[in-house]
Residue, then its C-alpha position, 0 to 999 in steps of 0.5 A: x776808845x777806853x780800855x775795856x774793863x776786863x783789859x784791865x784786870x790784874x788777875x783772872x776772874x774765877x767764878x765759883x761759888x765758895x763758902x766763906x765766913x767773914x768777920x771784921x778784923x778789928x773785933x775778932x771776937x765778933x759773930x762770923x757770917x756765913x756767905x757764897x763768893x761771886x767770883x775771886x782772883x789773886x787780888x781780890x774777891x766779890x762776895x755777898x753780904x747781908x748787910x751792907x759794910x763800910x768801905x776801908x773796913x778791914x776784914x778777915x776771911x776764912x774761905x772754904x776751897x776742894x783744895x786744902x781741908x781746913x779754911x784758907x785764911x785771907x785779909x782785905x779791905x772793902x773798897x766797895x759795898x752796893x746794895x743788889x737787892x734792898x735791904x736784904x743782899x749786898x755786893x761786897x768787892x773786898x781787896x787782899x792785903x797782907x796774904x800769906x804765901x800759903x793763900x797765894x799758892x791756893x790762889x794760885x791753884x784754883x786760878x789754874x784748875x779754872x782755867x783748865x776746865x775753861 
């Protein structure tokens, strides 16, 4: 029988519902969307879009946290885009790249304050 799918996770899932905005990274002089995070963890974060975005697309992330007062920044790469519901909400699982040592105490907090309350 195969390893079950949660087995295999790097990183603890967090299930909060966090603002972000996102943007593509190579035009940083493009709108900003707003959204709510499904879940995030030290590797990666799922997110709704309303518009579906091209796998490998680099994107930057401001996220909003109780833990720091201005937006923790984070950079990523789609690795997968479906649609939930047609036309109007998309899925997005986007995987960290290149995080700042500060993104990944925040991270790492917030993984601890989950577990706590789990």
């Amino acid at each position: 029988m195969a390893e079950s799918f949660k087995n295999r996770r790097k990183h603890m899932r967090i299930y909060r519902h966090f603002i972000l905005r996102y943007y593509f990274a190579s035009d940083p002089s493009a709108k900003k969307e707003v959204s709510q995070i499904n879940n995030i963890s030290r590797g990666g974060i799922n997110f709704s879009a309303a518009a579906p975005l091209k796998l490998g697309e680099a994107l930057e992330i401001e996220l909003k946290t109780p833990f720091l007062d201005e937006n923790l920044c984070l950079q990523g790469v789609i690795l997968e885009c479906r649609e939930k519901i047609p036309q109007i909400i998309y899925e997005v699982r986007l995987q960290f790249k290149d995080i700042s040592q500060q993104a990944k105490d925040i991270l790492a907090k917030v993984e601890q304050y989950a577990h706590k309350e789990g």
